[in-house]
C-alpha positions as CSV (number, residue, x, y, z in Angstrom):
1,X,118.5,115.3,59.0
2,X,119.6,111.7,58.9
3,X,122.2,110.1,61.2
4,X,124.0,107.2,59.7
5,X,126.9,105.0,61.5
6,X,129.5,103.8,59.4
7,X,131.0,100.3,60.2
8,X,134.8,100.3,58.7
9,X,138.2,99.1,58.8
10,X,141.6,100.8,58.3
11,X,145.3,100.1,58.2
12,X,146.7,103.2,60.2
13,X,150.0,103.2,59.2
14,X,149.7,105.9,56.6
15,X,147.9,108.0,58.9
16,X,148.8,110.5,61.9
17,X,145.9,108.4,63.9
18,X,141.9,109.0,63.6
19,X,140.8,112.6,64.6
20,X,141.4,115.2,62.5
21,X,144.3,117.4,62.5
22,X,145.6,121.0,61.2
23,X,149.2,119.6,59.6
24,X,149.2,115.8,59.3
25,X,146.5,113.2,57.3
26,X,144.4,111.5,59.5
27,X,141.3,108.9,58.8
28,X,138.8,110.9,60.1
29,X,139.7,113.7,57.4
30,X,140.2,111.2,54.5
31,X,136.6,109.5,55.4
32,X,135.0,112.4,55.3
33,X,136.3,113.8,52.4
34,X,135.1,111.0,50.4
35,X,131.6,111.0,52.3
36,X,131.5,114.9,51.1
37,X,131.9,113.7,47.5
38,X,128.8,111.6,48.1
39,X,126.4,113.4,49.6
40,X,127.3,116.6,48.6
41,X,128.0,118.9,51.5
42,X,130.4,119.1,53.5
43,X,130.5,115.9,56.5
44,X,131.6,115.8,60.1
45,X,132.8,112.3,61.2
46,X,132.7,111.0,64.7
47,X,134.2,108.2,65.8
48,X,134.3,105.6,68.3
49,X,137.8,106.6,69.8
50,X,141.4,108.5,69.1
51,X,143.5,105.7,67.6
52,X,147.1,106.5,67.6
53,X,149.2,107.3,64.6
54,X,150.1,104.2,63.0
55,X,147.4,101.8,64.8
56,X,145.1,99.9,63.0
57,X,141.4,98.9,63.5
58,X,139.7,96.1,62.3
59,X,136.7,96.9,63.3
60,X,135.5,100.8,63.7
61,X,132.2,102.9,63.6
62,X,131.6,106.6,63.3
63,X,128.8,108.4,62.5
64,X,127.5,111.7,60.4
65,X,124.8,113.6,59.8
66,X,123.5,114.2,56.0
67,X,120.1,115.5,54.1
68,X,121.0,113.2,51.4
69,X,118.5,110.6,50.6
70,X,121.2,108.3,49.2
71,X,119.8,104.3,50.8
72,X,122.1,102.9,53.4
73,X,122.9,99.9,51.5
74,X,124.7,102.1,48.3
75,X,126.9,104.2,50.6
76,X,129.6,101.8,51.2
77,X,130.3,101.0,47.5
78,X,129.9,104.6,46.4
79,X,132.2,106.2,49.3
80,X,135.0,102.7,48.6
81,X,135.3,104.0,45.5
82,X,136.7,107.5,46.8
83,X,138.9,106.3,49.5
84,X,142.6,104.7,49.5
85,X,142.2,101.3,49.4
86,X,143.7,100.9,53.2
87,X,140.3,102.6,54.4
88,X,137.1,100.5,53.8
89,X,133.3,101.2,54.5
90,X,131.6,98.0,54.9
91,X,128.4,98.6,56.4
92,X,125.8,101.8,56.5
93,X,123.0,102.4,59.2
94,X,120.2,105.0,59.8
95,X,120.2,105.2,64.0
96,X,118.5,107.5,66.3
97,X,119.3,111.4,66.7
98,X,120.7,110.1,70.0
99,X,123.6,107.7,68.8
100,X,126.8,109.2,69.2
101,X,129.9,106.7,68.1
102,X,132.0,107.4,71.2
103,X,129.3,108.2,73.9
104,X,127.2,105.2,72.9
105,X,129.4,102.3,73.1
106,X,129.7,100.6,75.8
107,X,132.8,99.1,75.5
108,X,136.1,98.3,73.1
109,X,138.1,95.7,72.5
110,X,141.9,96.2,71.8
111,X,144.3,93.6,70.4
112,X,147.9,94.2,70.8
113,X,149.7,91.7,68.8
114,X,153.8,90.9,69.0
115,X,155.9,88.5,66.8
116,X,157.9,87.3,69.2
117,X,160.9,85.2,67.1
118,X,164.3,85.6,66.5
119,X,164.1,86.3,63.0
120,X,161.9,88.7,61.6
121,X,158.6,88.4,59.2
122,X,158.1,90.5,56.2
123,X,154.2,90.0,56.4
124,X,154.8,91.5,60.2
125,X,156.3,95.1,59.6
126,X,154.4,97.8,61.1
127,X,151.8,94.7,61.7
128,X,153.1,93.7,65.0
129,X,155.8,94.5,67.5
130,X,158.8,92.5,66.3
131,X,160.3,91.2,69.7
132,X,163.4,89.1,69.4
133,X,163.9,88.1,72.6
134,X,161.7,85.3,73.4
135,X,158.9,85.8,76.0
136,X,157.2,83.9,78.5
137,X,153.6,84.0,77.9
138,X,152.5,83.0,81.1
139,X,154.4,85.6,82.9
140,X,152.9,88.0,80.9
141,X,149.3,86.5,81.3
142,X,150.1,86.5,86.0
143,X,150.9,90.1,84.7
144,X,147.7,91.1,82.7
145,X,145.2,89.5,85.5
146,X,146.5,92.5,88.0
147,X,145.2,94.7,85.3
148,X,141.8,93.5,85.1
149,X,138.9,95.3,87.7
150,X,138.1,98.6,88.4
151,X,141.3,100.7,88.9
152,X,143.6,104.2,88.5
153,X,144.9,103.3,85.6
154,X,147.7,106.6,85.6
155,X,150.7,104.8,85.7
156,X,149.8,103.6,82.4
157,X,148.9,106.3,80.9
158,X,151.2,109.0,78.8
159,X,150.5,112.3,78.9
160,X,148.2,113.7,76.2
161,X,143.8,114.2,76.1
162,X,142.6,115.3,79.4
163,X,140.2,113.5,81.4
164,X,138.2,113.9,84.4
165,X,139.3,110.7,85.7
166,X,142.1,108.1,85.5
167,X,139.8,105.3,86.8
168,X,138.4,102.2,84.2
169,X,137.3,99.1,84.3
170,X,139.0,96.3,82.4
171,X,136.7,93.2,81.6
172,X,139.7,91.3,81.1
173,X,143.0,91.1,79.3
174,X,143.9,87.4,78.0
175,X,147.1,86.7,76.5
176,X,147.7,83.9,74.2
177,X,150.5,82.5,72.1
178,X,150.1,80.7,68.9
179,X,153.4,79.7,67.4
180,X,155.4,83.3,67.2
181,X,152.6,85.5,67.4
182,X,151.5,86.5,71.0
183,X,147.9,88.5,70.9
184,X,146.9,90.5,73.8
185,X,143.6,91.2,74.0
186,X,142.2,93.9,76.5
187,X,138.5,95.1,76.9
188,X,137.3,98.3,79.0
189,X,134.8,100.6,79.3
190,X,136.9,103.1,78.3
191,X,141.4,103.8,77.7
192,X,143.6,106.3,78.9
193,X,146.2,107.7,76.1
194,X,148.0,104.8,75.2
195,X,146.7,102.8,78.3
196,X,147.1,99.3,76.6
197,X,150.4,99.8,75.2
198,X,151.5,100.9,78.4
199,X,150.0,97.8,79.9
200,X,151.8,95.6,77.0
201,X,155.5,97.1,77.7
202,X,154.4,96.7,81.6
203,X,153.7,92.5,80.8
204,X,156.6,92.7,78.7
205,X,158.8,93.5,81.8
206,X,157.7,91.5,84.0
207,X,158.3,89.0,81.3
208,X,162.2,89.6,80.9
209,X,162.0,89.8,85.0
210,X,162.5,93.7,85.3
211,X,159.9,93.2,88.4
212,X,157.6,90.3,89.1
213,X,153.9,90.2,87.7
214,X,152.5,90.0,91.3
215,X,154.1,94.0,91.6
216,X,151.6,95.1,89.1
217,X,148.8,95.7,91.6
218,X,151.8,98.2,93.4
219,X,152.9,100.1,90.3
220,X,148.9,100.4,89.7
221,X,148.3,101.8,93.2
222,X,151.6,104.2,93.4
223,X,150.2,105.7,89.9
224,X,153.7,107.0,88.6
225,X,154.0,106.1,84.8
226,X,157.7,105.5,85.0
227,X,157.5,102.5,87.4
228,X,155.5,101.0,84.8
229,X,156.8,99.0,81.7
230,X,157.7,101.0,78.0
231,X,154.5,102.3,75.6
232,X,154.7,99.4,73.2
233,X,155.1,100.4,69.2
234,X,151.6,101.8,67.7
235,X,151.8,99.3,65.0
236,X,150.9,96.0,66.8
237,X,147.7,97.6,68.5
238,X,144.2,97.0,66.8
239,X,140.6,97.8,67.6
240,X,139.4,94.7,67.5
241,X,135.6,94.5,68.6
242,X,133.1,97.1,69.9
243,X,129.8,97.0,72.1
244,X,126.8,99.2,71.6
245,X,122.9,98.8,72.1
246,X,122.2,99.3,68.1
247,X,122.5,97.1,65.3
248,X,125.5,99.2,63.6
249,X,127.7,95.8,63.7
């Protein structure tokens, strides 16, 4: 039995997130129906974390288990051609019984991106968060540094997948503006349900002055979700990059 990691990208927009679900089309199920066609049995996909309904990654790896002999290098051009073209395959490794797309990486990198203009941009929609109200980037950067460290992240969590704990560590959180797009990018060794949209709305708030960035570390430390800023919309947030010991990149 062969294990093979799949490196793709997705739009999420037409889907109800990654894992598979009973009522709703997902990635996961759509990836692997097209992997089934391939290799000719049925395929189990796993992946490298729940994305959302509606978010997007640019970068993503899951990984299967198959008897087919098919070489690495012809699976991404013979699944492509099965999938919607807003799901792509672009990269096919053979890695150790032990590799596991969730429990080996290491860490993830998740790019939240708002237009932040008065008028809107076609090229934007379900792209980014469409923010009229103009925002003050370096508020929300005082904001984001409370975030980074080893903390109890529940107040910016929503309720959904249980964990054992609440605790992760950020590596950091930078935000940068570049004309009207702001990009937030946070890294961890691991997210809560909707942890960094949670952290977005929270910058966004301190932003427009709802409380001041320096209160973050407070919010953090009383752990009640609704002291914290709004769960930003799913269709700004990307998975952007993602850390593991194998060459599946």
């Amino acid at each position: 039995m062969r294990n093979i990691a799949l490196k793709l990208m997705y739009v999420g927009t037409a889907y109800h997130g990654w894992q598979v679900q009973k009522n709703a089309v997902t990635v996961a199920e759509t990836l692997e129906k097209a992997l089934a066609t391939v290799v000719c049995h049925p395929v189990k996909c796993t992946g490298a974390g729940r994305t959302d309904a509606g978010v997007h990654a640019e970068v993503y790896i899951a990984n299967f288990r198959t008897h087919s002999k098919i070489p690495c290098e012809r699976i991404p051009l013979a699944v492509n051609t099965r999938l919607p073209e807003d799901i792509v395959v672009v990269k096919a490794t053979e890695v150790p019984e032990s590799f596991n797309a969730i429990g080996s990486c290491l860490k993830k990198e998740y790019t939240y991106r708002i237009y932040n203009s008065r008028l809107g941009n076609a090229f934007y929609v379900n792209r980014a968060w469409f923010y009229p109200k103009r925002l003050d980037e370096a508020v929300m950067r005082r904001a984001a540094s409370h975030f980074v460290g080893t903390h109890d992240f529940a107040a910016v969590r929503s309720v959904g997948t249980q964990t054992k704990t609440t605790v992760r560590t950020v590596h950091y959180f930078d935000v940068v503006r570049s004309g009207d797009l702001i990009e937030c990018k946070v890294c961890a060794d691991g997210f809560l349900y909707n942890m960094v949209r949670a952290m977005v709305g929270t910058c966004i708030y301190a932003a427009e002055g709802k409380f001041s960035p320096d209160d973050v570390p407070a919010i953090l430390e009383g752990k009640c979700r609704t002291a914290a800023g709004p769960t930003a919309p799913p269709g700004g947030l990307y998975m952007t990059r993602l850390w593991y010991n194998e060459d599946v990149l």
